[in-house]
N, C-alpha and C positions, 0 to 999 in steps of 0.2 A: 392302536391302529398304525400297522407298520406296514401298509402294504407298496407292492413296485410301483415304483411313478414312470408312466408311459411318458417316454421320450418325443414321442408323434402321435399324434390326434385323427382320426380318420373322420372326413365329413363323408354323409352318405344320403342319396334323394331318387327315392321311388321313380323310375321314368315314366310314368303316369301323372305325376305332377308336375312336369317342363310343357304340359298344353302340346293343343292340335300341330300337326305336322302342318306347314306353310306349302299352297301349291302355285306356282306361278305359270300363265299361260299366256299366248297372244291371240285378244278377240277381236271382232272389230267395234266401231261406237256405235254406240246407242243415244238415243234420244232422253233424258230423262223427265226432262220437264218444259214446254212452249209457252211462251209470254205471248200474246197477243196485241196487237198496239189497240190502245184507247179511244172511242170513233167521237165522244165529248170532247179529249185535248185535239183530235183533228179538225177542228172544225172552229179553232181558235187560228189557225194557222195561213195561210195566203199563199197560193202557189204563186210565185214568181218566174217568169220568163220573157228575157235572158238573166242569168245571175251572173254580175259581175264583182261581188265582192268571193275571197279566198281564204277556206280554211286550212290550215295545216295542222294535224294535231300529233302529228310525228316526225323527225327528223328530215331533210330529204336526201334520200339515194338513191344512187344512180350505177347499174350493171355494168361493168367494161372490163374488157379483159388483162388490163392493166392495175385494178383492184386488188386491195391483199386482204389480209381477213384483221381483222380490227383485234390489238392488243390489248389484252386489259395486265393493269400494274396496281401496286398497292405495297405501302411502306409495310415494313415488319426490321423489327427489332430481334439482334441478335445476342446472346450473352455467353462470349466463349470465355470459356475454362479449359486450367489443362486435363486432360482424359488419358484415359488407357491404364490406366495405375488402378492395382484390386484395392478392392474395399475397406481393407486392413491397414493400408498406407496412407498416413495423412501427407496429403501434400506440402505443407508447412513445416514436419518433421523433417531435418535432415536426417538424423541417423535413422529414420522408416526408407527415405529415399535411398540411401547410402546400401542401407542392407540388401532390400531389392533389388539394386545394380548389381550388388556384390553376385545374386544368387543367380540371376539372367545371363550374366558373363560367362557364369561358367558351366553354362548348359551346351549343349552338343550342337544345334543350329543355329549358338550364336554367329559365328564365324560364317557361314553362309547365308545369314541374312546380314551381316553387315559388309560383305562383298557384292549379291546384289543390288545393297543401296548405295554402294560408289558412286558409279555412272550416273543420278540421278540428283546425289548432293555435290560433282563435278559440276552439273550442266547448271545449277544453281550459285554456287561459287562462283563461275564465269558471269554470268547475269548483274549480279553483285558487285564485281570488279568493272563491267563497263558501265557503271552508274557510281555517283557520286552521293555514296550515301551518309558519307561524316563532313557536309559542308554545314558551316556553323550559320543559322539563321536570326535574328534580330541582337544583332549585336548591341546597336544602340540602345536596346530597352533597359532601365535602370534595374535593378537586383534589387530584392525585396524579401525580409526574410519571411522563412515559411512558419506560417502559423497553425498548431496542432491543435483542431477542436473533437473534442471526446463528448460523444453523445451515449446516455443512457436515459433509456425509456421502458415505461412497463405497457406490455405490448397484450396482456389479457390477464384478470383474476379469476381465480376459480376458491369458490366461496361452500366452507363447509355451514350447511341450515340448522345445525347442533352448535355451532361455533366452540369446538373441540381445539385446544394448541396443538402445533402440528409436531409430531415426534421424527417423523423421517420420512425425503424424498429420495425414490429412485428413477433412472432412466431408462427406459428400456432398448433393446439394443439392436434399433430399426431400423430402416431407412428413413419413415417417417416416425421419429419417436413416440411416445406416450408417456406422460406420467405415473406413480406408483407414488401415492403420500398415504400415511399414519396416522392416528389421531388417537393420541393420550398426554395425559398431566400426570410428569412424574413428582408432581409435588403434591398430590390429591390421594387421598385412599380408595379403594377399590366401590368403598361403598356409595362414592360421591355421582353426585348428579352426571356428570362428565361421561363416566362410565355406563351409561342406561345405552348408550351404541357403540357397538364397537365395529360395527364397518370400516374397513381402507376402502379409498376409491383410488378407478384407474381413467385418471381425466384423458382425452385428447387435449392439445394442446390451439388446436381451433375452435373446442366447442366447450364454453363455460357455462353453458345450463345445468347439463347434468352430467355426472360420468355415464364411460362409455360401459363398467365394470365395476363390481361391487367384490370385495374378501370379506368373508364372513367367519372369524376365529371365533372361538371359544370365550377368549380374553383377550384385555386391552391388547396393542400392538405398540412396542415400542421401536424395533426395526425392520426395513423390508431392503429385498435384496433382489433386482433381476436376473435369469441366468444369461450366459455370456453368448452364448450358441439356440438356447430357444426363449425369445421375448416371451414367451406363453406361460413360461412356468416364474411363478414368484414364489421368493421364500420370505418366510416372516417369523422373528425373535417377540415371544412374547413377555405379559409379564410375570406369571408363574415360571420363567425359564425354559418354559418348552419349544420344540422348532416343529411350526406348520409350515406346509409346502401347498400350494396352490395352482391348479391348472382355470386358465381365464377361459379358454377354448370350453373345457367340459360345466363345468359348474363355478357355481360360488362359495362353495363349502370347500372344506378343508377336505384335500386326498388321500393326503399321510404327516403323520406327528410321530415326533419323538416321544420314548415313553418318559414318565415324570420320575421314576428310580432312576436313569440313566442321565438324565439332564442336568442343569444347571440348577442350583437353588433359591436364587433371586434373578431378577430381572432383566433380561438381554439387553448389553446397551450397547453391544459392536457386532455386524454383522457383515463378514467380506466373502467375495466368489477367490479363488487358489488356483492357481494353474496347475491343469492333469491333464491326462491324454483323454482324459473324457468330459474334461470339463464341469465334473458334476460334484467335485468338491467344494467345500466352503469351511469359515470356521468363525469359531461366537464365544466371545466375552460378555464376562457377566461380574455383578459386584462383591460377587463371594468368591472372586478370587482365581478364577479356573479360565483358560483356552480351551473351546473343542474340537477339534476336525471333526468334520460329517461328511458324508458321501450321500446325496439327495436319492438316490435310487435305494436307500436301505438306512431307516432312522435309528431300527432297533436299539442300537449303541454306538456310541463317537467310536472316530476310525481311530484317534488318539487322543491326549490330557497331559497340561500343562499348569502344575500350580506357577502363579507368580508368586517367588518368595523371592525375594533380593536381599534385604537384610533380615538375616539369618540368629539368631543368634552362635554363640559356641556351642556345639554339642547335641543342636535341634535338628532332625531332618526337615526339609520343607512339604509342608502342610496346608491345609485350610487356614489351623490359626493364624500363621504367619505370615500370609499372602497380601496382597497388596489387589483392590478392588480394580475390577478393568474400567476405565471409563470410555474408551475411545480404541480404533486398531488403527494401521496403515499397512498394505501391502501394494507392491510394486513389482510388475512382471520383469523387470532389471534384475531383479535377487527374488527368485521361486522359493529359495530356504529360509528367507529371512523378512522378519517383520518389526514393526515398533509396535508397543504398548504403552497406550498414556492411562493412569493411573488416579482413583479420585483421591490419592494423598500429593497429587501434585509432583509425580516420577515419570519421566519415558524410561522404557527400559528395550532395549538391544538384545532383541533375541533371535537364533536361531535353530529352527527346527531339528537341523543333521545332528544339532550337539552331543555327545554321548550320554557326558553326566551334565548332572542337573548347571553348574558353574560354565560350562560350555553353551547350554540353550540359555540361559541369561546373560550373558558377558558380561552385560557393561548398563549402569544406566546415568539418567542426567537429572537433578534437580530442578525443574522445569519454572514450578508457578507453585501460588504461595494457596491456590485448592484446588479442584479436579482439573484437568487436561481434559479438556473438550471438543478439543481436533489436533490432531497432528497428522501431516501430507510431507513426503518428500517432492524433493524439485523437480521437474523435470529437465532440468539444465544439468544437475549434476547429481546423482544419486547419493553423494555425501553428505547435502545440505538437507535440510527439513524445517518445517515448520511447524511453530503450538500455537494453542489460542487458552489462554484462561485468564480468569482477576479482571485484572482491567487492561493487559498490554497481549501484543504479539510476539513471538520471538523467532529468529532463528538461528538454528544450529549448527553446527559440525560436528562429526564424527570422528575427526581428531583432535578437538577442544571437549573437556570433561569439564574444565573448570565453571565454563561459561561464555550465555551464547555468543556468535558471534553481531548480532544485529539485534536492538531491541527498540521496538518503536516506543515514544511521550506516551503516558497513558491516556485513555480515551473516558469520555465524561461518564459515560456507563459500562456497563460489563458487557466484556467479549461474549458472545455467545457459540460461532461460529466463523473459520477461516477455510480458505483453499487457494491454492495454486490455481492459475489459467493454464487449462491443457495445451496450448500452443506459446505460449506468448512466456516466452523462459524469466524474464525479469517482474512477470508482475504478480499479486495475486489480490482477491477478494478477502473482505471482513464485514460484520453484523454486528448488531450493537444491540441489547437491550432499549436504544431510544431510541429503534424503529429506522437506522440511518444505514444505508449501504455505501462502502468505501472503495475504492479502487485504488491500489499503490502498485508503481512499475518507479524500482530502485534506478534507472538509467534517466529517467526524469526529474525524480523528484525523490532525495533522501530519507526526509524529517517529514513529508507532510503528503497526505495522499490526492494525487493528481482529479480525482472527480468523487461527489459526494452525492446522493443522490437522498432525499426522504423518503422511504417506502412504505413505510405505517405510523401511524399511532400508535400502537401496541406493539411490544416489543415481539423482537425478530428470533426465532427460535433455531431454523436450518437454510444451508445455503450447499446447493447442489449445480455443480458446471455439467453442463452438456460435455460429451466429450470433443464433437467440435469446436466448440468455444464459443458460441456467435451467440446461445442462450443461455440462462441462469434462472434457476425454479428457488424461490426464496419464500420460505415460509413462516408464520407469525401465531400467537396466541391467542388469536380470535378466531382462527379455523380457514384462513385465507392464502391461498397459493397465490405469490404474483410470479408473473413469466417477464422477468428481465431481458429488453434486446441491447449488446455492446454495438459501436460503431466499430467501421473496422479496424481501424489503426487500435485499438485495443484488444483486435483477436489475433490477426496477423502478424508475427514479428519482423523484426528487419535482420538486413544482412547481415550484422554485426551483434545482434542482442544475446547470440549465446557465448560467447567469443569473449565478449564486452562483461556481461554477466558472470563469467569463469574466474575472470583474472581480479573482478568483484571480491568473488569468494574468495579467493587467493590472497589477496592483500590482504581483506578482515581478520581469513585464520591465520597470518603471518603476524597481524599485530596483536592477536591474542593472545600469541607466545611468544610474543616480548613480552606485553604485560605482565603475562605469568612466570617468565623467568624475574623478571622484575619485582614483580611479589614475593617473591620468595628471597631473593637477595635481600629486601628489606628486614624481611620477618626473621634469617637466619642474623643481621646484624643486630636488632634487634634484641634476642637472644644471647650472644655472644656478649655486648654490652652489659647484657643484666645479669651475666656468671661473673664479668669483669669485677662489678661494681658490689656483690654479694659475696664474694674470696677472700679470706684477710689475707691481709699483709706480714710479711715478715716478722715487723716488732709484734705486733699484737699475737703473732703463734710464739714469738721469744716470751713474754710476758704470762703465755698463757703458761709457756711448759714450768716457768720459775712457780707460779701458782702452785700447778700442781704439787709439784717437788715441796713446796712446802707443807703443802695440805699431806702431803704424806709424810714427812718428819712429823708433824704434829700429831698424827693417829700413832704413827709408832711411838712416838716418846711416849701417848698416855697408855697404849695395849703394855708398855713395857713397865710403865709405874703401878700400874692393875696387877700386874704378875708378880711383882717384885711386893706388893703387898698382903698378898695371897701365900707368899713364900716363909712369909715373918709369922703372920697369922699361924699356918700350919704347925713352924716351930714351938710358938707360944701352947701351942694346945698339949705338944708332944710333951715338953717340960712340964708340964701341971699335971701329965700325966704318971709320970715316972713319980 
């Protein structure tokens, strides 16, 4: 089932079902219903005359033509933001900002709208200038420092009633977002209990009853993928290695699959959207070994195929056998050609797409962790750093350090399961733990130890997924439970200095990894050098050895010569006895 996936959905409704057409008129009133006074309560009652007592049962006012008309006010609350920036731009981004100015500037009516906004931030500046706006106010108040409190809270669960582990969240890419979560046990067999549903739900994020959206595959799901231009369509890595695509708009069922000749042979476990002019590519790791590119409008066969084969042997082409299992991908719209792959033998590898041959789309990779690579994120500070999560530590990178990384956190009481970067916040990022604990580390605070700690389950924590604004966190667990993490803000926000501050971070770390590394090496070649020093002989002993031999060799010749010289008498002796 290969067929086109409609990019847009058309709703459609009978004009016979919007009801009667509304007519509105002016009549005059009518009477509908007269009470009549009660002649039993009248007759309880006394007419009094004169009445000098006074009721008032409403304000009193008085007609004059000096009257105005009576104001009504009422507090309301304002919450300004800055505005005017498309939707693409975070505001907390400089280089989103930066680029933006870049491309305004040099459009055709820049120059004449910022001629006639002259005149109007003149008459402002003069305003400005006859008012004292930099006089300094409480001087005498004592300074006090300021103190940073970081709140984390879980702000809604959304609770799977199969109590399924949760395999993968996605976001969808809304104004108002939605959820996308998975549910499968990659440590269970097909035939296990777990497996009697395999529904993904697509929760809102206000309503924890039930979802809003149900996927209904064939087979387990082990990744799901929103697309980048229509929240409608999801795609989903299953665990035969097939790729279903999903319209939430039309149905619950699957609209088109990749065929199972074409596909992958075991189980999708990286599933990322690519940058194209259509937006409609993507591409998927799996544990046998293979990259796909796919184009969602047409599954029939990958657009391309990539074995991971890095160590090679001499004289092998790279193959399935040779390959190295995918466990994880990263892709970053900074480098369109270029991706990482973390690997379940514990490899990132450094690949690029354009490469010609096969040594060029692999370049380069890193010895990561001591078993699968189970996330790996570049920075959003500097696209040369990155970060893994496996064992029991975090690490991170450079991509001009091979030897090793440049930052490695104390390990943690249980196993990493899950890391990421904060989309805004350059210095910090999240981690998960097998003992249900959510971390928070921001390197400009706190080096060795992370700044907020949060318990978010009993049962260990499986996936951890950043909004892309940064303000939520969808973390999920092994009992089938979404929680919806809120950050405070000083841990979404960064400050004026944190990428700046952050860079020169990086800078130092991989400057002092190659000292170390030149340093390692001076050791190992003196090293080296010492133990040819100390394993050389010496003079006398090559004097002693050459007299050795020299004698060893008179001695073989004096007896080959007394051998021959007996042989010589012999032969005589016969000749004579012969004659």
């Amino acid at each position: 089932m290969c067929s086109y996936v409609k990019l847009y959905y058309e709703y459609t409704k009978l004009r016979r079902h919007y009801g009667r057409q509304h007519s509105f008129q002016d009549v005059p009133a009518q009477i509908l219903d007269s009470i009549k006074p009660n002649i039993c309560h009248q007759r309880d009652y006394i007419l009094r005359n004169p009445v000098n007592r006074e009721v008032q049962a409403t304000l009193p006012q008085t007609q004059h033509d000096i009257n105005t008309k009576s104001l009504l006010t009422h507090e309301q609350g304002i919450n300004h933001t800055e505005g005017g920036w498309p939707r693409e731009v975070h505001l907390h981004n400089e280089e989103h900002l930066m680029r933006h100015r870049r491309r305004i500037i040099h459009e055709d009516n820049y120059v004449h709208t910022v001629l006639n906004l002259v005149p109007m931030m003149e008459h402002y500046v003069d305003q400005n200038n006859a008012i004292n706006i930099y006089e300094t106010y409480f001087d005498d108040m004592q300074s006090q420092e300021a103190v940073e409190k970081y709140n984390i809270r879980v702000t809604n669960v959304f609770r799977d009633s199969f109590k399924r582990p949760i395999s993968c969240i996605a976001w969808t890419n809304e104004k108002i977002p939605k959820i996308a979560v998975s549910y499968s046990d990659r440590t269970c067999n097909l035939n296990s209990y777990i497996y009697l549903n395999n529904d993904c739900y697509v929760w809102d994020i206000c309503k924890q009853t039930e979802p809003i959206s149900k996927l209904q595959p064939d087979n387990p799901c082990w990744q799901l993928a929103c697309s980048p231009i229509h929240p409608e369509l999801v795609v989903g890595g299953l665990v035969n290695g097939i790729v279903n695509i999903f319209d939430i708009r039309e149905s619950t069922k699957v609209i088109s699959r990749s065929i199972v000749y074409n596909s992958h042979r075991e189980p999708i476990t990286a599933l990322l959207f690519t940058l194209s002019r259509t937006n409609t590519e993507f591409f998927t790791g799996s544990p046998d070994g293979q990259c796909f590119w796919w184009d969602l409008r047409n599954l029939s066969k990958p657009l391309d195929q990539v074995p991971i084969s890095v160590r090679i042997p001499v004289g092998q082409e790279p193959n399935l056998n040779n390959a190295e299992g995918v466990s994880s991908l990263e892709y970053h719209l900074g480098l369109p050609t270029k991706f990482l792959c973390g690997t379940e033998s514990g490899l990132v590898i450094n690949a690029n797409r354009m490469g010609r041959s096969h040594s060029e789309i692999l370049s380069s990779y890193w010895n990561a962790h001591s078993g699968p690579v189970r996330a790996v994120h570049r920075s959003p500070c500097t696209l040369r750093m990155f970060l893994t999560c496996g064992d029991w530590t975090v690490r991170l990178w450079s991509e001009e350090v091979r030897t090793a990384p440049i930052v490695v956190t104390k390990p943690y009481n249980n196993e990493v399961t899950d890391a990421s970067w904060t989309p805004l916040k350059f210095s910090s990022y999240m981690s998960i733990c097998a003992g249900g604990i959510f971390y928070y580390w921001d390197f400009l605070r706190k080096y060795r130890e992370p700044i907020a700690t949060l318990k978010i389950s009993k049962h260990q924590l499986t996936r951890l997924t950043c909004h892309r604004e940064g303000e939520s966190v969808a973390i999920g667990d092994v009992n089938g439970s979404v929680y919806l993490v809120q950050l405070s803000e000083n841990m979404i926000i960064p400050g004026n200095q944190d990428k700046h501050l952050m860079s020169q971070t990086y800078d130092r770390e991989t400057r002092r990894e190659h000292i170390l590394d030149a340093r390692l090496k001076e050791i190992h070649l003196k090293i080296r050098t010492e133990a040819e020093v100390t394993t050389a002989p010496t003079s006398n002993e090559k004097s002693n050895e050459d007299e050795l031999i020299q004698t060893a060799e008179k001695q073989y010749f004096h007896i080959v010569n007394n051998e021959l010289r007996q042989m010589e008498t012999i032969s005589m002796h016969s000749n004579e006895s012969i004659t």
